[in-house]
C-alpha positions as CSV (number, residue, x, y, z in Angstrom):
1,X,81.5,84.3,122.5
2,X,80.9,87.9,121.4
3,X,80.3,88.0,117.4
4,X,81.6,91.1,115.3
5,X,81.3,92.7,112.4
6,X,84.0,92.3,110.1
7,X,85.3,95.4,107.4
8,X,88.3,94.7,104.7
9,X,88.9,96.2,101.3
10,X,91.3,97.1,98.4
11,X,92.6,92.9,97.9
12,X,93.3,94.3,94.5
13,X,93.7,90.5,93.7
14,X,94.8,89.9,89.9
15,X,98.2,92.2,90.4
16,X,101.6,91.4,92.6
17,X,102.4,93.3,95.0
18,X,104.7,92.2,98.5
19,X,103.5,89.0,97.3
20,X,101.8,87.6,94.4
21,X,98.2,87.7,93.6
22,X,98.0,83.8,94.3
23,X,100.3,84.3,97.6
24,X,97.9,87.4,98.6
25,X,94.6,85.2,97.9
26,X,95.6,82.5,100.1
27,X,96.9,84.6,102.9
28,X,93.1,86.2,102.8
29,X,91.7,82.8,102.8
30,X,93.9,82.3,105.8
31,X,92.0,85.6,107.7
32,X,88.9,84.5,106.7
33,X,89.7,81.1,108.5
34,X,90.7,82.7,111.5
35,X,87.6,85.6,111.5
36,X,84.7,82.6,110.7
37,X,85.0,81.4,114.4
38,X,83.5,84.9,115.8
39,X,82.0,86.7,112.4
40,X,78.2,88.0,112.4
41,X,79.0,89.7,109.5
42,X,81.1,90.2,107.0
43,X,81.8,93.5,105.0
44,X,84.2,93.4,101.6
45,X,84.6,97.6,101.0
46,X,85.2,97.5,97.1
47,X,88.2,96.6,95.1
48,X,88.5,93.2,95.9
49,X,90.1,92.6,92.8
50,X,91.9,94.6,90.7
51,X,90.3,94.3,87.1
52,X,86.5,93.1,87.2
53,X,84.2,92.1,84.3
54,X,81.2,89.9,83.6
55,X,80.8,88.5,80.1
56,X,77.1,87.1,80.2
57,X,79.2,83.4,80.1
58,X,82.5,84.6,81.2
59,X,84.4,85.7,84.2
60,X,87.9,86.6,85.1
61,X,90.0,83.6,85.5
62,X,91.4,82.4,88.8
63,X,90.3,83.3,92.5
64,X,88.8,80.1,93.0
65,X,90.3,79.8,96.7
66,X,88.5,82.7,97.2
67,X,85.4,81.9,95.9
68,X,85.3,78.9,97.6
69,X,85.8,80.1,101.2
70,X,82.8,82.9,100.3
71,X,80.9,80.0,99.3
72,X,81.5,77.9,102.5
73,X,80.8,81.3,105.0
74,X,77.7,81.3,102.9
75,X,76.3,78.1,103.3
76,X,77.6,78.4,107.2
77,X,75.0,81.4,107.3
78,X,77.1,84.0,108.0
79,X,76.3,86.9,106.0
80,X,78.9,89.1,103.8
81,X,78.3,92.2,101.4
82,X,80.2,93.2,99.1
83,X,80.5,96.9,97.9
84,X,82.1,97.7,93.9
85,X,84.6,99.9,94.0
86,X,86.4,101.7,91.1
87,X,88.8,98.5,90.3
88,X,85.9,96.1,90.2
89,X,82.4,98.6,89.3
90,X,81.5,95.9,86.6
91,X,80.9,93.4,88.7
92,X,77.0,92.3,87.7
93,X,75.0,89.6,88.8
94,X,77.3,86.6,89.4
95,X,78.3,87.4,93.2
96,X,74.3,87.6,94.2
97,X,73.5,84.4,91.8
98,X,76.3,81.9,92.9
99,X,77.5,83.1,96.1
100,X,74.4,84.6,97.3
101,X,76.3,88.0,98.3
102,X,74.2,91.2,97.7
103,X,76.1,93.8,96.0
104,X,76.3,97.5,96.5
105,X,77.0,100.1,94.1
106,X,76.3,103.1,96.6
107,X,77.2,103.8,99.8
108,X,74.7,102.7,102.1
109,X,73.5,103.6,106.4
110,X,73.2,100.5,108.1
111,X,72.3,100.7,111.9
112,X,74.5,97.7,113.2
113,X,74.1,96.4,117.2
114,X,72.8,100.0,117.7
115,X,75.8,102.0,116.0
116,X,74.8,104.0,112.6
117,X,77.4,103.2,110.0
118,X,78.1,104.9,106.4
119,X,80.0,102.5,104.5
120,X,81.0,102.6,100.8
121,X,84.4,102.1,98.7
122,X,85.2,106.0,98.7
123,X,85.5,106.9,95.2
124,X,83.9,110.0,93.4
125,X,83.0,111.8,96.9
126,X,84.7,114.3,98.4
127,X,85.6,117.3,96.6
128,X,87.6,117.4,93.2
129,X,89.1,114.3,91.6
130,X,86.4,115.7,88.5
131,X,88.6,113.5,85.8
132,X,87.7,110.0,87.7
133,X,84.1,111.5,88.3
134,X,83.6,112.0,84.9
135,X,85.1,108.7,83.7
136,X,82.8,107.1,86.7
137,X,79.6,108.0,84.7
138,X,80.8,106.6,81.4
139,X,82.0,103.9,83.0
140,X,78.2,102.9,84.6
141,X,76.8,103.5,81.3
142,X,75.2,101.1,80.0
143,X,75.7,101.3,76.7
144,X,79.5,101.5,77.3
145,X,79.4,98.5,79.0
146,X,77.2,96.6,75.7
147,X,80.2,97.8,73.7
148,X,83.2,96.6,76.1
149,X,81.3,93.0,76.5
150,X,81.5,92.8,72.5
151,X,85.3,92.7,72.7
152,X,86.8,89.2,73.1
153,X,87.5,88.2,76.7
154,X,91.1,87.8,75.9
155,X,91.5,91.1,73.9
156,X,89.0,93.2,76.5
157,X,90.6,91.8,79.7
158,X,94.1,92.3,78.8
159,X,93.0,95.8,77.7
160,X,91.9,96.8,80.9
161,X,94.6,95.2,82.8
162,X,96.8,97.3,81.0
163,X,94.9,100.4,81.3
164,X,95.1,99.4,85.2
165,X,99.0,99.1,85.6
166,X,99.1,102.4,83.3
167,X,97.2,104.3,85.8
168,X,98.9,102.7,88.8
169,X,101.8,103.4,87.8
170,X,101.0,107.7,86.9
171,X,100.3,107.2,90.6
172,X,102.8,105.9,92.5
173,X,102.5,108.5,95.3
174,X,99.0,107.8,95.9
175,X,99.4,106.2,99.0
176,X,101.1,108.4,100.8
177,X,100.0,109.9,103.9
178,X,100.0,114.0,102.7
179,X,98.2,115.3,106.2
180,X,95.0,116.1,107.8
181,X,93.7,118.7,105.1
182,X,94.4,116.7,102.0
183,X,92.1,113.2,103.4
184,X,89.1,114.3,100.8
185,X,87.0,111.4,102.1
186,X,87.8,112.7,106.0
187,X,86.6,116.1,104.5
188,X,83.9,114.2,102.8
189,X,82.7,112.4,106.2
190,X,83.3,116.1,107.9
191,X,80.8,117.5,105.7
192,X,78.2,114.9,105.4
193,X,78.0,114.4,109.2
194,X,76.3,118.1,109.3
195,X,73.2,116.8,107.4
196,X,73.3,113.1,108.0
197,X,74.5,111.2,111.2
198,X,76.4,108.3,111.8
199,X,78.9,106.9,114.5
200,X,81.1,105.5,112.0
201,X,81.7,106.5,108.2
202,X,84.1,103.1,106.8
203,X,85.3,104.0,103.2
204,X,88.5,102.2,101.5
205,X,90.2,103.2,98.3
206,X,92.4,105.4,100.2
207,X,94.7,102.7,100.9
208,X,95.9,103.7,104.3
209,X,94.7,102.6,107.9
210,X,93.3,106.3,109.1
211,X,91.4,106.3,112.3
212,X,90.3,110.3,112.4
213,X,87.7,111.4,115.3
214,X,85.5,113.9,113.2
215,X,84.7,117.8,113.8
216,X,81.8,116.7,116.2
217,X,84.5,114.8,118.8
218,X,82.1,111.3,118.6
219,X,81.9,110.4,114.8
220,X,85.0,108.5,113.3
221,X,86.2,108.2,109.8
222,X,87.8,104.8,109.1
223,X,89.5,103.8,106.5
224,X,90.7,100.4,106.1
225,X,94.0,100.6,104.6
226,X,94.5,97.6,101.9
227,X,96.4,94.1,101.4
228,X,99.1,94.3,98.9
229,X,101.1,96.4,101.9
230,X,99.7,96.8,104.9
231,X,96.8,93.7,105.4
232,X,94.6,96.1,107.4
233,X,90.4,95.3,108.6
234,X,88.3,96.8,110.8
235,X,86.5,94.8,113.0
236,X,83.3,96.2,115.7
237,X,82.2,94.1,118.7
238,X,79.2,96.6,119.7
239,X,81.4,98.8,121.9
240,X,84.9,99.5,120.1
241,X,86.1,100.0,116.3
242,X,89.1,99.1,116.0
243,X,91.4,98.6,112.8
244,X,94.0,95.4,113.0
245,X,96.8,93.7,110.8
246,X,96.9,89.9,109.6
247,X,100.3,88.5,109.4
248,X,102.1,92.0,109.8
249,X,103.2,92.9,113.3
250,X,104.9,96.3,111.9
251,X,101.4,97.3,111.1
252,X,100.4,101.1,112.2
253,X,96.9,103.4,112.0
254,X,97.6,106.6,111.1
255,X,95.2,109.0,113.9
256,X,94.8,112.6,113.5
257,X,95.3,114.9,116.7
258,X,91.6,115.1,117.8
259,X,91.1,111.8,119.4
């Protein structure tokens, strides 16, 4: 049996969507079922859940059918890394501790079965987008996060949960596919492959399943679309990329005209 790499991000568990949260967490449990058979690896690109935050003694409640299928890959030895994204960026210690899942703030170059991949969540690269980039830093500061841990879990949680629908909401076109020329992380990956190469640059927090051949004709850009619509992964064998769709036949990528 050939193993593969696995890629899937954007859950944004902790909000309905098509379905509910719950529904949503046990239909991922449900791809993680089927993916175990054949998975080397698993990659989780960022926003896994929609609001994130370690108290020292505290965690957001629920996800437990999630955390226990993590757990079980785990102790079958089969790796996963997680990636924060801008939903879930104060996400600490726990994930490393209990679950034994490293945890990447930065996009990172892996070489994987003797492909060069970029992978990261996507946010703050690319050009513009200066408000987020700007919250981003006070965000990761420390000190910020000291202050938000003082608040109550009950007061700071709902605060941020509300904050979250607030901005989805201001945002409701987001997902939208605009063209070519306004993918910043395709631009992003366009730009970056001049100084740094890579076969395969896998971002999420776009939230649409884009398969995009870059300027040099090899390279690709994949995004992995997310799971409150679409139920879009990427998986890699050694020889083909390819993105896919759990429980949702309708499911299309989105290709530009160079491939």
């Amino acid at each position: 049996m050939t193993k593969k790499i696995y890629f899937a991000s954007d859950f944004h568990l902790g909000i309905d969507a098509k379905y509910t949260s719950k529904e949503r967490e046990q239909q991922i449990v449900r791809w993680l079922d089927l993916i175990k058979i054949d998975a080397e690896a698993i990659y989780l690109v960022g926003d896994v859940f929609d609001f994130w935050f370690e108290y020292s003694t505290v965690i957001p409640k629920g996800y437990v059918r999630l955390f226990g299928k993590l757990a079980e890959l785990r102790d079958a030895g089969i790796p996963i890394y997680f990636f924060i994204g801008n939903h879930d960026m104060w996400m600490f210690k726990y994930f490393e501790t209990e679950l034994d899942i490293p945890i990447y703030r930065k996009p990172i170059l892996r070489e994987i079965k003797g492909k060069t991949f970029f992978i990261g969540h996507g946010d703050g690269l690319g050009p513009g987008d200066y408000g987020y980039k700007f919250i981003k830093k006070i965000f990761s500061n420390k000190i910020c996060q000291w202050l938000f841990e003082r608040l109550h879990p009950n007061f700071g949680i709902g605060l941020a949960n509300f904050w979250s629908n607030k901005s989805r909401d201001a945002n409701t076109h987001e997902d939208e596919f605009r063209g070519e020329e306004q993918e910043w992380l395709f631009t992003y990956a366009n730009k970056k492959i001049d100084e740094q190469h890579a076969d395969f640059f896998i971002f999420g927090h776009r939230h649409l399943p884009l398969d995009f051949t870059l300027k040099n004709k090899t390279s690709r850009y994949i995004n992995l679309g997310e799971w409150m619509n679409f139920n879009s992964y990427a998986v890699f064998d050694g020889d083909n990329m390819e993105i896919r769709f759990f429980e949702n036949e309708s499911g299309k990528v989105i290709r530009n005209d160079h491939d």
